[in-house]
C-alpha positions in Angstrom: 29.5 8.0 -31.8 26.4 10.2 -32.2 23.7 8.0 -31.1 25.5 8.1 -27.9 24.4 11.8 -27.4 20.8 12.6 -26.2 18.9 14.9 -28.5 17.7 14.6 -31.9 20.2 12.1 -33.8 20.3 12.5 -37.9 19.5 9.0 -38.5 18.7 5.9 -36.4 17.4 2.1 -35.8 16.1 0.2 -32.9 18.6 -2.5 -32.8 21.0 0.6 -32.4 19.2 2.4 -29.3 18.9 -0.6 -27.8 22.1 -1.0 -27.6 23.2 2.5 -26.8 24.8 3.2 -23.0 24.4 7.1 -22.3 28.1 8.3 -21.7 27.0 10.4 -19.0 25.1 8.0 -16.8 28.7 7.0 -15.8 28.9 10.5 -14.1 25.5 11.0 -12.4 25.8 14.0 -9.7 25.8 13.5 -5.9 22.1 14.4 -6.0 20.4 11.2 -7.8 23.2 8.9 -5.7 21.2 10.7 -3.0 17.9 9.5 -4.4 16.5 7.4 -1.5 16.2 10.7 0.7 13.9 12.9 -1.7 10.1 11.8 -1.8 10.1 14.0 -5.2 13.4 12.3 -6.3 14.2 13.2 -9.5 17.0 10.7 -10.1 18.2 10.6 -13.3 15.3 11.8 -14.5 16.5 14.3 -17.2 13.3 14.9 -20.0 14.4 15.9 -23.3 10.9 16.5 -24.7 12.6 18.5 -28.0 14.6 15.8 -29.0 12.0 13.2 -28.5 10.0 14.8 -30.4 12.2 15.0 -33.2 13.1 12.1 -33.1 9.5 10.7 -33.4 9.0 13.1 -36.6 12.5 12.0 -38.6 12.4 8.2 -37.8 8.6 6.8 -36.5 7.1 6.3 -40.1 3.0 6.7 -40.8 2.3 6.6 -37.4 0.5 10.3 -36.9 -1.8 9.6 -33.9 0.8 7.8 -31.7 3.1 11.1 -32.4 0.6 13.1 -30.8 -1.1 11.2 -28.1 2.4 10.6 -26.8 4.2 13.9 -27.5 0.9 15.3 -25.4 0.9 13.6 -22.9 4.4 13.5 -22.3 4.3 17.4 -22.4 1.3 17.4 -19.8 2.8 15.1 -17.4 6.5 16.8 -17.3 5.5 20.2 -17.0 3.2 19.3 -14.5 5.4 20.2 -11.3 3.0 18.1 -8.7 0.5 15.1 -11.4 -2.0 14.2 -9.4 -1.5 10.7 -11.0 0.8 8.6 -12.8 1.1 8.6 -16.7 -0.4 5.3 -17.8 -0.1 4.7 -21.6 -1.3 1.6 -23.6 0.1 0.5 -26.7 -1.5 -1.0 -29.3 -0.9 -2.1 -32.4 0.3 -4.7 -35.6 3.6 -6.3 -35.4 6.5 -4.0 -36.4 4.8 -0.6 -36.4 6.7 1.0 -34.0 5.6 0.3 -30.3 9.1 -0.9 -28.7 11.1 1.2 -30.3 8.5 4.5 -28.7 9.0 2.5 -25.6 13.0 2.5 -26.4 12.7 6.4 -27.2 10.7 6.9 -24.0 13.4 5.3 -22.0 16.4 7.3 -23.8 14.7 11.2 -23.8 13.6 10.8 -20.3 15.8 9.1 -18.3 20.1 10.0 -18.4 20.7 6.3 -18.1 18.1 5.0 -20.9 17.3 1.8 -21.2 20.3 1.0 -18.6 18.8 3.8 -16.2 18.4 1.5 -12.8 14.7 3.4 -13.0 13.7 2.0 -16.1 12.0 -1.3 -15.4 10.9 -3.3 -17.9 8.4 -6.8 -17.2 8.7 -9.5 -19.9 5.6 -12.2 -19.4 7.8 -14.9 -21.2 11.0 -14.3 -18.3 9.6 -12.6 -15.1 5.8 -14.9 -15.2 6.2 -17.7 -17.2 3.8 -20.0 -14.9 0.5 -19.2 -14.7 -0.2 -21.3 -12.0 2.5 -19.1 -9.7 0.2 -16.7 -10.0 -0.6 -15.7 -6.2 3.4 -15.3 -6.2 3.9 -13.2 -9.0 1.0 -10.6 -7.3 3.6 -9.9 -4.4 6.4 -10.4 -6.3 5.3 -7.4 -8.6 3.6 -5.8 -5.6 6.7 -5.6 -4.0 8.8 -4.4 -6.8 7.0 -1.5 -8.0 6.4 -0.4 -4.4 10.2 -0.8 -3.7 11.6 1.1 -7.0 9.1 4.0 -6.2 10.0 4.0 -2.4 13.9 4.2 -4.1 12.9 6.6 -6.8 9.3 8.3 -7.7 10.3 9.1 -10.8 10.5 5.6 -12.2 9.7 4.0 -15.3 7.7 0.9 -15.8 7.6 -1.1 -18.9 4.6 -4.4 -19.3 5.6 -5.6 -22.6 3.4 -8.5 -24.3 0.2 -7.9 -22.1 -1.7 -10.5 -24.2 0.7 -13.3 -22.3 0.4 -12.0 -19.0 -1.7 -14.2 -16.2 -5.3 -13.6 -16.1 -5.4 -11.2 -12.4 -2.4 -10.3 -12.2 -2.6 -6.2 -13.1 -4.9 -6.0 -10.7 -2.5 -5.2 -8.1 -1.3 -2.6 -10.3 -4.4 -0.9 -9.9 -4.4 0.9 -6.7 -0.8 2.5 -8.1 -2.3 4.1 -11.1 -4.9 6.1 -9.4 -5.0 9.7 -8.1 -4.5 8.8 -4.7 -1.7 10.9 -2.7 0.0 7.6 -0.8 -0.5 4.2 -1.4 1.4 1.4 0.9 3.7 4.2 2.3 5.1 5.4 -1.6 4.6 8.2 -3.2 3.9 7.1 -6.6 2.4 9.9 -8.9 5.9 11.2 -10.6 5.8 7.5 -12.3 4.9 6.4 -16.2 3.7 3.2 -16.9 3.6 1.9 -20.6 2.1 -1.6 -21.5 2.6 -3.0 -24.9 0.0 -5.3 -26.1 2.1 -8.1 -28.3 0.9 -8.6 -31.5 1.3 -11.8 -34.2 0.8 -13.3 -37.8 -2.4 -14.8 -36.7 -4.9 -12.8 -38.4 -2.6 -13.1 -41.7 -2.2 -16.2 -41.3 -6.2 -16.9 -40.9 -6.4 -14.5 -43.8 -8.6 -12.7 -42.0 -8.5 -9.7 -44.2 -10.0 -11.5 -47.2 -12.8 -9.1 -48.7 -15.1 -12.0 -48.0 -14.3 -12.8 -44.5 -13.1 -9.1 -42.7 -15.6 -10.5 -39.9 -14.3 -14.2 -39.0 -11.4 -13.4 -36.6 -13.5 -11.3 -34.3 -16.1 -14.0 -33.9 -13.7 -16.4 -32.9 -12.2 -14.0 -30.4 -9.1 -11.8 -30.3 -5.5 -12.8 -29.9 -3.7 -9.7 -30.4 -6.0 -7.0 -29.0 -6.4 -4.1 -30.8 -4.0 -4.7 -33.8 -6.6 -6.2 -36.0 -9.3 -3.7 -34.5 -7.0 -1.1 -35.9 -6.0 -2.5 -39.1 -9.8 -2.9 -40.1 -10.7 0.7 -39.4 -7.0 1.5 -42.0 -7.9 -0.8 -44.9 -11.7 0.8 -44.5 -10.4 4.0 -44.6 -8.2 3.2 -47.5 -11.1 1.2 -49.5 -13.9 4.6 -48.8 -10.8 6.1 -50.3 -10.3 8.1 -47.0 -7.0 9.9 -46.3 -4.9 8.1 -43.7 -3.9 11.3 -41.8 -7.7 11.5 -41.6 -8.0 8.4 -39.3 -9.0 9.9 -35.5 -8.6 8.5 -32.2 -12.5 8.3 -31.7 -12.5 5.8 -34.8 -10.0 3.7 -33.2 -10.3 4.2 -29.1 -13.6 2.4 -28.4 -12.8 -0.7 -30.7 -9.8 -0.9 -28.7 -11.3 -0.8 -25.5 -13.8 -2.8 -26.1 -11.4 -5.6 -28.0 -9.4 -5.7 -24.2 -12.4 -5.6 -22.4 -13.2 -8.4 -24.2 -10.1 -10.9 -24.2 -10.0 -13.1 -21.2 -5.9 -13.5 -22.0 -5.6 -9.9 -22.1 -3.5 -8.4 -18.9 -6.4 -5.9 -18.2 -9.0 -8.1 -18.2 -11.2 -7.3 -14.8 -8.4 -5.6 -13.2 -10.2 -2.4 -12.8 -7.7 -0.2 -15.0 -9.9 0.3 -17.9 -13.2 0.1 -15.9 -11.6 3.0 -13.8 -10.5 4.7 -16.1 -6.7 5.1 -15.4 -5.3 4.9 -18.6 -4.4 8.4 -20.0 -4.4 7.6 -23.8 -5.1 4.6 -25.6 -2.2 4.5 -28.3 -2.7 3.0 -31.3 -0.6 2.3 -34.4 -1.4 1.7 -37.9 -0.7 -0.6 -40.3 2.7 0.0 -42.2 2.2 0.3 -46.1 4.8 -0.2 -48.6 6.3 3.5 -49.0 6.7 3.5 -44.8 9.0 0.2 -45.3 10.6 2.2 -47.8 11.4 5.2 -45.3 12.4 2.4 -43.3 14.9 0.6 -45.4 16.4 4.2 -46.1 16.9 4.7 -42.3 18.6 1.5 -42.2 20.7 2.1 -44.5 21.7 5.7 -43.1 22.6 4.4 -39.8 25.2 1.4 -41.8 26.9 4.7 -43.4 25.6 4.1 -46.2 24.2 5.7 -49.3 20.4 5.2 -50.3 20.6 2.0 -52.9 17.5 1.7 -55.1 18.2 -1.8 -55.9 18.2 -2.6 -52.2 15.9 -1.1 -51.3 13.7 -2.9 -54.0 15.0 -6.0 -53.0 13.8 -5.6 -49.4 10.1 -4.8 -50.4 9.9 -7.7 -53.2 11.0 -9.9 -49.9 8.6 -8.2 -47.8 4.9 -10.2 -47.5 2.0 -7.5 -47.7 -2.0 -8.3 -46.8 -4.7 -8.2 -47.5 -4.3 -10.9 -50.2 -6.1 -8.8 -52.6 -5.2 -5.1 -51.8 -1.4 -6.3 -50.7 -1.7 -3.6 -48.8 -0.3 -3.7 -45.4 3.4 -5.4 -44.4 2.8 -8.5 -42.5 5.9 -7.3 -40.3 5.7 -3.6 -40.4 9.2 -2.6 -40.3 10.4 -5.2 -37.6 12.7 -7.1 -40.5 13.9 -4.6 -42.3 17.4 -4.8 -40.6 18.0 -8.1 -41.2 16.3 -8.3 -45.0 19.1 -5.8 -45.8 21.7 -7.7 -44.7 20.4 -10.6 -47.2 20.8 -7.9 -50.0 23.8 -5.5 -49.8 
């Protein structure tokens, strides 16, 4: 089928890439089985920048400043024949908007395999830490594995999804890995992306924290999904001063951010030395979804089912779809993270 082919496809879906096996990772070539022997192993490290990026500009919808930052820095980092450091990204950002399926994308143009590429390693709080109180063990245990798959493979690919759940202390071992030191523990590390995902909820909706009389309540009583409800204040200010969205900047956006993780005591980065060191290359952040981006949603949807755009269906998913604040009705409560599923209720 077509989405089993890298380079730009016509029309696609999360639920579809992350179910796609690329047909030629069944057919590597005698160099990446030979991985283990190369300190600059490339495995099957095989960057389609082009396609990535087009794939960004046809199916990631009103999200401007996470197009760049990553297309940048991808750009930077690939072309770079010898990084001096690892790419670190961080994701942030309201349910729905896009950051697992960039993470998905990330996986598919850069590695032959994708997500199925035995490089591409991706750390779920819920299933690989789910005990806080293990969590001396979990420091080696993840120690250990990121040490190992770089001694395997330097160009390796590390996803911390949900960073909001993880155990206080535990990135902190991460730390001496996303430096711009030459060798740590014996690996050669500085070919290798990390990308953490900060998880995102309802909570703030649910608070109705958006309320023109109360925009202020949630940050007193403290964050719970950093930097999502940072960046939705600095949108729906934008949008009240009656400010073009394309006009929203990183420099509005980047120290709110910061300062919301800095903050957070649950927060995987909290006093683990990778924001106070300054390791992250780009803080990523992703804004609200309005109405007519749910739209281009529901249309992409519908393109990957084979089917033709239906007006009444596409209607039908956005009188379904909850929007805040309660007054503007603004932004979708679930970006574009049910859309799949609303169809279904409607075709």
């Amino acid at each position: 089928m077509a989405a089993a082919t890298r380079g730009c496809r016509p029309w696609g879906s999360l639920l579809g890439l992350l179910g796609l096996v690329s047909a030629a990772a069944a057919a590597w070539d005698l160099a990446s089985l030979r991985c283990n022997f190369g300190s600059f192993c490339e495995c099957d490290f095989r960057p389609d920048l082009p396609g990535l990026e087009c794939d960004l500009a046809q199916h990631l919808a009103g999200q401007h400043l996470a197009k760049a930052l990553v297309v940048k820095s991808l750009k930077a980092f690939v072309q770079d024949p010898a990084p001096t450091k690892p790419l670190v990204l961080s994701l942030h950002g309201w349910t729905g908007t896009g950051k697992s399926y960039v993470s998905s994308l990330l996986a598919h143009y850069l590695f032959q395999g994708g997500l199925r590429s035995p490089h591409v390693h991706h750390f779920s709080p819920i299933i690989h830490f789910p005990h806080p109180s293990h969590i001396e063990r979990y420091k080696k245990d993840l120690k250990s594995w990121v040490q190992g798959n770089l001694t395997a493979c330097g160009r390796s690919l590390f996803l911390f999804d949900e960073m909001d759940k993880l155990p206080p202390g535990l990135m902190k071992v991460l730390q001496p890995f996303l430096g711009s030191s030459w060798v740590v523990y014996g690996t050669n590390y500085r070919k290798a992306i990390f990308i953490f995902i900060s998880s995102t909820g309802l909570s703030c909706f649910l608070r109705n924290c958006f309320s023109s009389q109360s925009l202020h309540l949630f940050w007193t009583a403290g964050p719970v999904n950093t930097g999502g409800e940072q960046i939705n204040q600095v949108a729906l200010e934008a949008w009240r001063s009656r400010k073009d969205r394309e006009e929203i900047g990183l420099q509005e956006l980047e120290p709110a951010i910061s300062r919301a993780v800095l903050d957070n005591p649950h927060h995987g980065f909290w006093r683990s030395g990778i924001l106070e060191e300054h390791l992250l290359d780009a803080v990523v952040p992703f804004l609200p979804l309005q109405r007519h981006h749910v739209r281009h949603c529901v249309l992409n949807e519908l393109a990957q089912l084979g089917l033709e755009p239906q007006e009444e269906v596409v209607q039908a998913v956005l009188d379904s779809t909850t929007f805040f604040p309660e007054e503007e009705q603004l932004f979708s409560s679930n970006g574009c993270k049910t859309v799949a599923s609303r169809i279904a209720l409607f075709l």
